[in-house]
LONU-373360 format. One record per residue (C-alpha): residue number from 1; x, y, z. Coordinates in steps of 0.001 Angstrom, whole numbers. Last residue first. Layout:
REM LONU-373360
atom pos NUM; c1 X; c2 Y; c3 Z
...
END
This chain:
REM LONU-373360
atom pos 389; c1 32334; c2 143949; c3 28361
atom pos 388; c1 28792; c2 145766; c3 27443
atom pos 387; c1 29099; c2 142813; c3 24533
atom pos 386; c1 29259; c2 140046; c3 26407
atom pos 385; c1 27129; c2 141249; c3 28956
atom pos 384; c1 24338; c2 141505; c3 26353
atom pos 383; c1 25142; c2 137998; c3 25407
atom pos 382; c1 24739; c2 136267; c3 28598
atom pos 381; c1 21344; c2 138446; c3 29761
atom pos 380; c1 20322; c2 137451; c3 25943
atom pos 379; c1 20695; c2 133885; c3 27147
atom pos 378; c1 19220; c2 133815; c3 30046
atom pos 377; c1 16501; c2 135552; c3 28566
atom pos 376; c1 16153; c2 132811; c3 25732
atom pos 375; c1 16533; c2 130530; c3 28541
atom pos 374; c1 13521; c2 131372; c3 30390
atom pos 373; c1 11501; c2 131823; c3 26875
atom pos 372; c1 11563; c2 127680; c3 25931
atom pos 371; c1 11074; c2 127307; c3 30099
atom pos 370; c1 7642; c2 128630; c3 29594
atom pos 369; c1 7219; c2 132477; c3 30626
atom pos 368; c1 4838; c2 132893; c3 33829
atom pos 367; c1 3316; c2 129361; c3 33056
atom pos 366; c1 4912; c2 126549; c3 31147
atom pos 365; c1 7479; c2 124608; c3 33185
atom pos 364; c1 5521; c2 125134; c3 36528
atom pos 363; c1 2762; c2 123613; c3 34266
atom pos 362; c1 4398; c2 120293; c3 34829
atom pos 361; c1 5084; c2 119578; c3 38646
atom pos 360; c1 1412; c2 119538; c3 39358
atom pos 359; c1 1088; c2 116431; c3 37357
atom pos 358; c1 4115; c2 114869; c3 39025
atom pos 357; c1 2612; c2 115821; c3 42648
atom pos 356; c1 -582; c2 114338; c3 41812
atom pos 355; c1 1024; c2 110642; c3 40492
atom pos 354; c1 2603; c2 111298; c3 44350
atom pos 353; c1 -132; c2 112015; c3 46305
atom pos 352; c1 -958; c2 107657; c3 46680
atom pos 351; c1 -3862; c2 106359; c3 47154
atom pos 350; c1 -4334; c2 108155; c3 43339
atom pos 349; c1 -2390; c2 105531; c3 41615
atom pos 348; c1 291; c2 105502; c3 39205
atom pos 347; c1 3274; c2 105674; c3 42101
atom pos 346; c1 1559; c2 102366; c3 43196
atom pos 345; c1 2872; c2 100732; c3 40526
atom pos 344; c1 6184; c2 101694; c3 40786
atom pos 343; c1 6678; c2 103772; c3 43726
atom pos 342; c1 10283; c2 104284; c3 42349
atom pos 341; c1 8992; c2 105426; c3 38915
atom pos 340; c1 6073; c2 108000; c3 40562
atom pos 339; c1 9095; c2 109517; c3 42601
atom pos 338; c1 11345; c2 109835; c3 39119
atom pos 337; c1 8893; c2 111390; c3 37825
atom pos 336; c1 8407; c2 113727; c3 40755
atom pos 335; c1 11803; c2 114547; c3 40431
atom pos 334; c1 12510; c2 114963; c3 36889
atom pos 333; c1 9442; c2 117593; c3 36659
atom pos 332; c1 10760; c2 119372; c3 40264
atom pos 331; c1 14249; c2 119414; c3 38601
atom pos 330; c1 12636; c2 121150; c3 35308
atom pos 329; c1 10913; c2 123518; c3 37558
atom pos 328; c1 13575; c2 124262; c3 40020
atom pos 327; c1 15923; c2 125058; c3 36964
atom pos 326; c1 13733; c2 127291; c3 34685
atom pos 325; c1 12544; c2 129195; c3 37356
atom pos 324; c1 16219; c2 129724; c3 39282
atom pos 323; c1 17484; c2 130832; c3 35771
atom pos 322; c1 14487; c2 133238; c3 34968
atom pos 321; c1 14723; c2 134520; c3 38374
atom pos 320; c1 18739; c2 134765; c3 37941
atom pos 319; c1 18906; c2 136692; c3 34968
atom pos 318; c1 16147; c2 138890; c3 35154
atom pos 317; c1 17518; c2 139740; c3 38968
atom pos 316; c1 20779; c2 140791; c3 37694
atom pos 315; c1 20629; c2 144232; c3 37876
atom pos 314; c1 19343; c2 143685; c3 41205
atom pos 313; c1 16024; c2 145112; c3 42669
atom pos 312; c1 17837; c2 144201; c3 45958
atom pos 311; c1 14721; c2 142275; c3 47500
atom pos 310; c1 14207; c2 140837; c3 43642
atom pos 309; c1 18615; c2 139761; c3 44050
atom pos 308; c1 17626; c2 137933; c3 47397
atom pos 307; c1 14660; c2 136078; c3 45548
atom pos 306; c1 17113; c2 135054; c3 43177
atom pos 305; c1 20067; c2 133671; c3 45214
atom pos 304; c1 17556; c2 131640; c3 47370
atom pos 303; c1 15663; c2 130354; c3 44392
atom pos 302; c1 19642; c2 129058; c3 43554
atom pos 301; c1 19891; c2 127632; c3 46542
atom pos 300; c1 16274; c2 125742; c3 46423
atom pos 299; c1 17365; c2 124436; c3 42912
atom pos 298; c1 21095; c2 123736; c3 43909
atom pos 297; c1 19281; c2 121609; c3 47135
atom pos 296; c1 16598; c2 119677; c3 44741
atom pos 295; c1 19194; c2 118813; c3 42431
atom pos 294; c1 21561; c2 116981; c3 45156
atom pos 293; c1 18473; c2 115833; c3 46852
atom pos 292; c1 16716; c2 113525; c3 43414
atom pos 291; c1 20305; c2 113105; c3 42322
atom pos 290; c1 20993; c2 111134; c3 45686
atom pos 289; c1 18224; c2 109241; c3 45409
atom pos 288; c1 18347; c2 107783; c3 41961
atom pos 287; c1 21541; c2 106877; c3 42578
atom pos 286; c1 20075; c2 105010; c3 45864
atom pos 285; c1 17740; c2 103276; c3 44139
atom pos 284; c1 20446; c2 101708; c3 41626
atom pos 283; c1 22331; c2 100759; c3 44884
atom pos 282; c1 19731; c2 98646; c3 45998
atom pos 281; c1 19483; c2 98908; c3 50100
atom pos 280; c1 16210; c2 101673; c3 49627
atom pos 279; c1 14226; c2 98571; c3 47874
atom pos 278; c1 14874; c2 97122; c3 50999
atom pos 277; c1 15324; c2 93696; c3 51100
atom pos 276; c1 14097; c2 89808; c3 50608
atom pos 275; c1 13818; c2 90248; c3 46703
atom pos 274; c1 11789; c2 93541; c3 46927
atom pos 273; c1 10896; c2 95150; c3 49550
atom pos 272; c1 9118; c2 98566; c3 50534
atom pos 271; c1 9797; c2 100056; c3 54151
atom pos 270; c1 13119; c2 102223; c3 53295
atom pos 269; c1 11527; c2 102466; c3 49651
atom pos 268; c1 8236; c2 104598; c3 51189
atom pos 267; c1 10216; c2 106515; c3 53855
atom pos 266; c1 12126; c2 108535; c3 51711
atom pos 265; c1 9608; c2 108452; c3 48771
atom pos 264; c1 6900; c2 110811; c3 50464
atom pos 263; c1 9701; c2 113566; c3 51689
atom pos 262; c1 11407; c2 113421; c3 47922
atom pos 261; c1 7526; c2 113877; c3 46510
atom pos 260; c1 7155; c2 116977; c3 49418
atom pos 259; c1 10692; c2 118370; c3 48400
atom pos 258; c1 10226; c2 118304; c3 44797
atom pos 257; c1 6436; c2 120294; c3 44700
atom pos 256; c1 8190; c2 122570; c3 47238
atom pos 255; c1 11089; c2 123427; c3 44861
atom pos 254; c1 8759; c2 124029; c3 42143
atom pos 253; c1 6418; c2 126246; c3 44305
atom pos 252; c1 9897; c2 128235; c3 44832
atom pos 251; c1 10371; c2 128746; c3 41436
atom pos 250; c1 7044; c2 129609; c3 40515
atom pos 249; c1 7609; c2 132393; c3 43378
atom pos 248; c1 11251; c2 133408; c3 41747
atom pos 247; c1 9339; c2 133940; c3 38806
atom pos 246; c1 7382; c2 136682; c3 40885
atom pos 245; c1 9845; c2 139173; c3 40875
atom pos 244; c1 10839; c2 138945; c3 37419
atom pos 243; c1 7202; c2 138601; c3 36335
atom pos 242; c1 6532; c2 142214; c3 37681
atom pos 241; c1 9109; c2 143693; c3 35441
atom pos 240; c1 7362; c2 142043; c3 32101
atom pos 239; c1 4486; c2 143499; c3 33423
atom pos 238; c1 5326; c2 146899; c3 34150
atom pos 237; c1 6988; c2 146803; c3 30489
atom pos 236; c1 4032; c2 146219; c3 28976
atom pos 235; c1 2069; c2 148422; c3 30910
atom pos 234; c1 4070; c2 151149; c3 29841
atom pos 233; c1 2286; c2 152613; c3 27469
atom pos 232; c1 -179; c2 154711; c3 29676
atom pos 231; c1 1476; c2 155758; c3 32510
atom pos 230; c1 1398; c2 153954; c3 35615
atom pos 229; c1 -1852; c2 151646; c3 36449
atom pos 228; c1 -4969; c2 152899; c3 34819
atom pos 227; c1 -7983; c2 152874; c3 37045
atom pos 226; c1 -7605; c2 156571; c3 37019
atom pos 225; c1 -9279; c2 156868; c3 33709
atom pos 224; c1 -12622; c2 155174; c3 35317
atom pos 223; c1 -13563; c2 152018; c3 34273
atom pos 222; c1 -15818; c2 150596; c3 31008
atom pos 221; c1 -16295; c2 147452; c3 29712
atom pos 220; c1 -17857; c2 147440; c3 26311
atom pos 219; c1 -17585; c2 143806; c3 26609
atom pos 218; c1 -14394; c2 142332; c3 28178
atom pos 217; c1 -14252; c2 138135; c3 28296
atom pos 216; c1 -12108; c2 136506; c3 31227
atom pos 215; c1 -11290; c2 132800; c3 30800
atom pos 214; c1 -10708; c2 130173; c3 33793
atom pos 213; c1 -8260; c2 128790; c3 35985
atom pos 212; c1 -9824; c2 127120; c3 38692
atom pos 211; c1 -7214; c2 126327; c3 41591
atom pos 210; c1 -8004; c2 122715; c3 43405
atom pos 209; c1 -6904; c2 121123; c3 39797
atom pos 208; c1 -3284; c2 122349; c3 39827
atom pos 207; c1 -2828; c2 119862; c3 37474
atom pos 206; c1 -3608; c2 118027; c3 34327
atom pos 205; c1 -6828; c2 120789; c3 33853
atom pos 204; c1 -10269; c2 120939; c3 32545
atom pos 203; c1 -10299; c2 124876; c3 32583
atom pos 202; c1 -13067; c2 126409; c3 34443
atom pos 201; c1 -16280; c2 128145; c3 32712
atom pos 200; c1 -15786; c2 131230; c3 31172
atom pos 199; c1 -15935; c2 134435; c3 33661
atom pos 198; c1 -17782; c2 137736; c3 32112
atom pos 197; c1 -16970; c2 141723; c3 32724
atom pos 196; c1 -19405; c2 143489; c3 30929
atom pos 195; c1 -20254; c2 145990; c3 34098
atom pos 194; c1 -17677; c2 145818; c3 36630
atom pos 193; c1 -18439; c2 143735; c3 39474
atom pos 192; c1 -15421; c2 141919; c3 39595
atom pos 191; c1 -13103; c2 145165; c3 39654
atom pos 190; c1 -10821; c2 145988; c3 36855
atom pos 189; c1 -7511; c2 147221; c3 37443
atom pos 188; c1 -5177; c2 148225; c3 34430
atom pos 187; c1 -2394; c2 148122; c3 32138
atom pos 186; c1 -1102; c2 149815; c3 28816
atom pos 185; c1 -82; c2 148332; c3 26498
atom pos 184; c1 1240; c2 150229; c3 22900
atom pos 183; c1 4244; c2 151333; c3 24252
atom pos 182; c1 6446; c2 148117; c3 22125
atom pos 181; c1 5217; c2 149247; c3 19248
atom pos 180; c1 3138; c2 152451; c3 19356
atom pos 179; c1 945; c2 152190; c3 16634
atom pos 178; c1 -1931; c2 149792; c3 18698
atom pos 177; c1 -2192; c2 152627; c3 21073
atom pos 176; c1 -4336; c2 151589; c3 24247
atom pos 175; c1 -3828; c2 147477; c3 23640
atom pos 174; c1 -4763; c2 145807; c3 27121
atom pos 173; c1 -3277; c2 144221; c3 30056
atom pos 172; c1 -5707; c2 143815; c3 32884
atom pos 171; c1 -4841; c2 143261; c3 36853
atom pos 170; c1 -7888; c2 141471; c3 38290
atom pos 169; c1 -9914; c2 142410; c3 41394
atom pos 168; c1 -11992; c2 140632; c3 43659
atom pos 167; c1 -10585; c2 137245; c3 42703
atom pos 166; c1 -13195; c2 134065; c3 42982
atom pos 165; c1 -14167; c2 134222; c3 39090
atom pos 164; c1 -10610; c2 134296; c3 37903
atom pos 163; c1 -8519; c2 132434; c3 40222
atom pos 162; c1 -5872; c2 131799; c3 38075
atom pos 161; c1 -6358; c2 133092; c3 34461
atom pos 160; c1 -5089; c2 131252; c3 31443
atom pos 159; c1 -6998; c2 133243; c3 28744
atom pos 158; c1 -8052; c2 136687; c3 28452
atom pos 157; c1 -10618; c2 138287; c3 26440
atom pos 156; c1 -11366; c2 141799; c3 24211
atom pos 155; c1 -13161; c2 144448; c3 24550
atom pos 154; c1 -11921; c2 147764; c3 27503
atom pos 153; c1 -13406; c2 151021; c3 27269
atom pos 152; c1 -11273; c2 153644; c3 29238
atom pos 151; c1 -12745; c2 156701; c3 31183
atom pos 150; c1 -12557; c2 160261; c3 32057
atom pos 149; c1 -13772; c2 160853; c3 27935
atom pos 148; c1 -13416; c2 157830; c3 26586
atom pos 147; c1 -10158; c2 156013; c3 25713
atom pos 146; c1 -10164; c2 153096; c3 23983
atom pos 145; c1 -8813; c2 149639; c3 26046
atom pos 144; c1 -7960; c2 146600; c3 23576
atom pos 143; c1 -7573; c2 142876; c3 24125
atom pos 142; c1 -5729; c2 141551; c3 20714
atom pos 141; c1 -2713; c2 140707; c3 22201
atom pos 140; c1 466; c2 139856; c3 19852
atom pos 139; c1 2482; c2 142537; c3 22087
atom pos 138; c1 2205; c2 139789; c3 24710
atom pos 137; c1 4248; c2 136609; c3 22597
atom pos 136; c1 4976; c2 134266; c3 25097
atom pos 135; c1 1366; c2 133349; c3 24798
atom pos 134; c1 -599; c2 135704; c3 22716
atom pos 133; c1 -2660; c2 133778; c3 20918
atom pos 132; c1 -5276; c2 132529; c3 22972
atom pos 131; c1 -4432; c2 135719; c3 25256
atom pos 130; c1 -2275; c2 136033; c3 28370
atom pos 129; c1 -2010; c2 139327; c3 30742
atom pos 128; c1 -4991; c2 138823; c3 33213
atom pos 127; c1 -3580; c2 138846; c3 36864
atom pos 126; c1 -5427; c2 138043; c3 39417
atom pos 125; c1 -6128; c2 139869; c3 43203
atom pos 124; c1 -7910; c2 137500; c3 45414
atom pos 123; c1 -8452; c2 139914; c3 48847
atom pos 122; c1 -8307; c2 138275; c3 52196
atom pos 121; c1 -9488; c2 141476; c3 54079
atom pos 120; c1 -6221; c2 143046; c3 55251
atom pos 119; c1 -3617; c2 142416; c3 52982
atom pos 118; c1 -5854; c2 142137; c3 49879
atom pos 117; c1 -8520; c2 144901; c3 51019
atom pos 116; c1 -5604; c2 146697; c3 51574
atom pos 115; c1 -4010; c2 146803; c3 48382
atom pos 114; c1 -6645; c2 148361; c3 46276
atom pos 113; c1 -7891; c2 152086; c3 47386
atom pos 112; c1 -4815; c2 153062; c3 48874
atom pos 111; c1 -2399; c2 151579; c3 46071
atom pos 110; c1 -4568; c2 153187; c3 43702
atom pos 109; c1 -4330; c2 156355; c3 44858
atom pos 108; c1 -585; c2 156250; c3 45882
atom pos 107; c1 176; c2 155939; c3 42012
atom pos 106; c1 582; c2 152526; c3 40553
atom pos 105; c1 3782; c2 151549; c3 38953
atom pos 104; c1 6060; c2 148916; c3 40902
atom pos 103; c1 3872; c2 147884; c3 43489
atom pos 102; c1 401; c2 148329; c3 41797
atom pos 101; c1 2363; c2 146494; c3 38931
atom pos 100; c1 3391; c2 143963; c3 41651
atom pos 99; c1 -242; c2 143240; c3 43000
atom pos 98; c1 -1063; c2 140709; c3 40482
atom pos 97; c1 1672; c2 138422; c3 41164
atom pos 96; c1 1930; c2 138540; c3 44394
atom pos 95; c1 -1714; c2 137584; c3 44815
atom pos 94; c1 -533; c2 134649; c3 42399
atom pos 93; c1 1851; c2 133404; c3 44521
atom pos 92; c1 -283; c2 133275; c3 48073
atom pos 91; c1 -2902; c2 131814; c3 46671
atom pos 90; c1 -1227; c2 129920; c3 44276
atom pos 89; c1 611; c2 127959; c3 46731
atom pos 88; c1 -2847; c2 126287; c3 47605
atom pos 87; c1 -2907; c2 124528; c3 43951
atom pos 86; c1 458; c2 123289; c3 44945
atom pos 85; c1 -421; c2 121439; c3 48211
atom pos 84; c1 1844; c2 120015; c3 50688
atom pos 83; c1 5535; c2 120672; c3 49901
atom pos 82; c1 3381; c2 123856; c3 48116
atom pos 81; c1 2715; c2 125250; c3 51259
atom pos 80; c1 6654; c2 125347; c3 52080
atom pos 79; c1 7615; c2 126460; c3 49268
atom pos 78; c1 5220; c2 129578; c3 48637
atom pos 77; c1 5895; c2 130540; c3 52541
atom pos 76; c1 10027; c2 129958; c3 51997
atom pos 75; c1 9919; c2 132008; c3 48661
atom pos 74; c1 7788; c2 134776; c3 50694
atom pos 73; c1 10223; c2 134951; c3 52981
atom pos 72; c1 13113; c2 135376; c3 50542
atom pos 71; c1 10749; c2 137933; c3 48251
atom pos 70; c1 10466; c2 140005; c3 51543
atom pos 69; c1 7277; c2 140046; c3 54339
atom pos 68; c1 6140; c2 143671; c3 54249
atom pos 67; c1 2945; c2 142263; c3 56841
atom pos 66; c1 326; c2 143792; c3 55060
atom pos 65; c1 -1849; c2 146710; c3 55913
atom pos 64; c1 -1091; c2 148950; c3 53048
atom pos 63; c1 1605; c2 150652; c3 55198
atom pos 62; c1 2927; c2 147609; c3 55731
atom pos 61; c1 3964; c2 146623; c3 52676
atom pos 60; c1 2099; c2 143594; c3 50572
atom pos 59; c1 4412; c2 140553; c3 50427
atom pos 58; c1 2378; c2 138960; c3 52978
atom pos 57; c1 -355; c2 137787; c3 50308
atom pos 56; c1 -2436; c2 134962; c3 51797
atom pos 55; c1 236; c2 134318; c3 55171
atom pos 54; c1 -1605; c2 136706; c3 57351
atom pos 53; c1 -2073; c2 133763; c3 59527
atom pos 52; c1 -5612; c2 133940; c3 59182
atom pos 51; c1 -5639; c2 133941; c3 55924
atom pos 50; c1 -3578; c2 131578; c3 55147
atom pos 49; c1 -5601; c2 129226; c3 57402
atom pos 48; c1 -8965; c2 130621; c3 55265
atom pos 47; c1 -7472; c2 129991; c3 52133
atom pos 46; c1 -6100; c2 126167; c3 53033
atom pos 45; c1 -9381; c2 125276; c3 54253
atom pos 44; c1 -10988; c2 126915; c3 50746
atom pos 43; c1 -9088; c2 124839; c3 48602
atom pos 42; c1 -11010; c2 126048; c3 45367
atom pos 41; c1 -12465; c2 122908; c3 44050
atom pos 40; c1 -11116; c2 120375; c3 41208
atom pos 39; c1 -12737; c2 117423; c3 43128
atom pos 38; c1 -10117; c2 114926; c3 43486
atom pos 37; c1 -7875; c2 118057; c3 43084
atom pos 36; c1 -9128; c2 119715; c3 46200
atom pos 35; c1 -9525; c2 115948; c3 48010
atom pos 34; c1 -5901; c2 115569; c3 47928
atom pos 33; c1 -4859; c2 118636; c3 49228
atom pos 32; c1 -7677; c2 118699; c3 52268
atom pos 31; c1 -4961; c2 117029; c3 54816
atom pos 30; c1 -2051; c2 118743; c3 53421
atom pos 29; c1 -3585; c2 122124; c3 53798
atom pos 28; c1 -4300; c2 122667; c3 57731
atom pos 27; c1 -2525; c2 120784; c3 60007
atom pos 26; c1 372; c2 120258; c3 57959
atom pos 25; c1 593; c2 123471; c3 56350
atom pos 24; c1 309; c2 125226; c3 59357
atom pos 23; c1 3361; c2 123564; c3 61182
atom pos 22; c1 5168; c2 124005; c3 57600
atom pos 21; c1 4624; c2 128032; c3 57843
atom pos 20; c1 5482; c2 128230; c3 61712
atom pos 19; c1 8297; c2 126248; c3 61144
atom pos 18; c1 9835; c2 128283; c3 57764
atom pos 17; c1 9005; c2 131150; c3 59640
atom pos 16; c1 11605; c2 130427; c3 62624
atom pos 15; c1 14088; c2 129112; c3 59763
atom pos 14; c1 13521; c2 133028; c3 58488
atom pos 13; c1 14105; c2 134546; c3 61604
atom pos 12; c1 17411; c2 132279; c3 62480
atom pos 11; c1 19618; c2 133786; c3 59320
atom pos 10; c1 19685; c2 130791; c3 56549
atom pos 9; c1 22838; c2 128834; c3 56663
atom pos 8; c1 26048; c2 129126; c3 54851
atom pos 7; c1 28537; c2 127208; c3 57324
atom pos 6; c1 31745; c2 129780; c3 58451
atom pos 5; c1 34974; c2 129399; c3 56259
atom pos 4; c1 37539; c2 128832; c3 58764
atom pos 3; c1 41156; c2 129750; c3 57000
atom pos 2; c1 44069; c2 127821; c3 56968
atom pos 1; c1 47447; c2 129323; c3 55918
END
């Protein structure tokens, strides 16, 4: 018996926004990409477009004023600016990430008070969980938050923080019970004007350059109680759950890192000879071709697979956001390496984006849980299974 298996394709809406999303990108972010990490400045072009396309954080539910744009979507957005410009994917990605807890665990309050300026005002939210020495290991922090009569009293510093110094607010993770174990964070939203709140100067980065990543330092900082994001104890946990959702974002940026140094090459070894031909006519080229868009389409698919599960709250969404994170970033490292090695010499160069691409490509392996900590969930996701079975 022969059965028709219809073609997997992407439903017609989200193709539509994939246009609309590259069309901007083009005019408006590719051409100022190079000269944001020449100069390691804020991509401000790139903001303002996003902005006014509504595309700077359209995760955000409408009720708060946003455009309740799902994790699929918002995989396609991240992807598609990033094809162009990864330090402008942040914008986008990282207001994501610093909204989930509000999301996932803020009360009404809060969500009135802090998610429309984002949605509707071009808000930089940041998220401020990372310490010098407390990496992939959070409960190591050493930031604390002492309650004080109706408020909290937060000392301490962060490390590793996008867009501190330009975000309005930043989502803080701090030590409220240090006896509690694993309930001993607690998490909460401090506002840029808050009294002993300090910004270190920016990191000297590989990549991402056009995105300043700086230090935050807490000094006697003190909020109102109801500034406190879900119960105290769990901010931990909120944390851990936003970075599920928003893996599949790194993911995505991965995947457009990949596709825009496969989309530079393609054209690039069709013109370039070598020996009277084509470097594209070697056969050792085209290996390296075909793996470069055989891996890039089973990491895109499989950032596909995730970012459907986070829409579905899954069961399985750990599993498959830390997969499809781990995967699209080591594919988008072997890609753009592999880019810079069939430019040769001029892959080393800044004429050309690609040497860029390739240094962007490698903190997508490090940040929101390095790769090391992606598979020790996937792993644990295995074994746990294993036993429930």
């Amino acid at each position: 018996m022969t059965t028709t298996v219809p073609a997997y394709t992407l439903p017609e809406k989200y193709e539509l926004f994939r246009h609309n999303v590259r069309e901007l990108a083009n005019e408006h972010i590719a051409p100022y990409a190079a000269e944001a990490d020449e100069t390691e400045s804020f991509p401000e072009h790139a903001y303002q477009a996003l902005v006014d396309g509504k595309m700077h954080a359209p995760h955000i539910p409408a009720e708060y004023g946003g455009e309740a744009a799902d994790a699929l979507a918002t995989a396609i957005l991240v992807e598609e600016i990033a094809r162009c410009c990864a330090s402008s994917a942040l914008i986008p990605n990282v207001n994501k990430l610093a909204t989930m807890p509000l999301l996932l665990a803020g009360d009404e309050q809060l969500k009135q008070t802090y998610l429309p300026p984002v949605a509707c005002d071009g808000a930089l939210f940041a998220y401020a969980l990372s310490e010098r020495d407390a990496g992939s290991d959070p409960l190591n922090m050493q930031t604390t938050a002492e309650r004080d009569g109706d408020c909290w009293v937060i000392n301490g510093s962060k490390r590793w923080i996008t867009h501190a110094g330009l975000a309005q607010c930043y989502t803080v993770m701090a030590i409220t019970d240090p006896s509690a174990g694993s309930g001993r964070v607690s998490a909460f939203v401090v506002e840029s004007h808050d009294a002993g709140l300090s910004v270190g100067p920016p990191e000297m980065k590989m990549g991402l350059r056009g995105s300043p990543t700086c230090e935050l330092y807490f000094s006697s900082l003190s909020i109102p109680a109801n500034r406190m994001i879900g119960k105290e104890g769990t901010g931990l946990a909120t944390a851990l759950r936003a970075l599920d959702h928003t893996r599949v974002t790194i993911a995505a940026q991965a995947v457009g890192i990949a596709q825009g140094a496969l989309d530079y090459v393609l054209p690039y070894v069709a013109e370039r000879k070598q020996f009277g031909s084509a470097i594209a006519e070697f056969q050792g080229v085209q290996f390296m071709l075909a793996d470069m868009a055989a891996k890039l389409e089973a990491a895109r698919q499989l950032t596909y697979a995730a970012a459907a599960r986070s829409d579905q709250d899954s069961p399985d969404m750990k599993f498959y956001s830390a997969a499809a994170k781990c995967i699209a970033s080591d594919t988008a490292m072997q890609i753009t390496t592999d880019a810079v090695q069939l430019l040769g010499g001029n892959g080393y160069i800044r004429d050309h984006p690609i040497e860029r691409m390739m240094r962007d490509a490698k903190v997508t392996q490090i940040y929101e849980g390095t790769n090391q900590i992606q598979r020790l969930v996937i792993a644990r996701h295995l074994l746990t299974r294993t036993v429930d079975s």
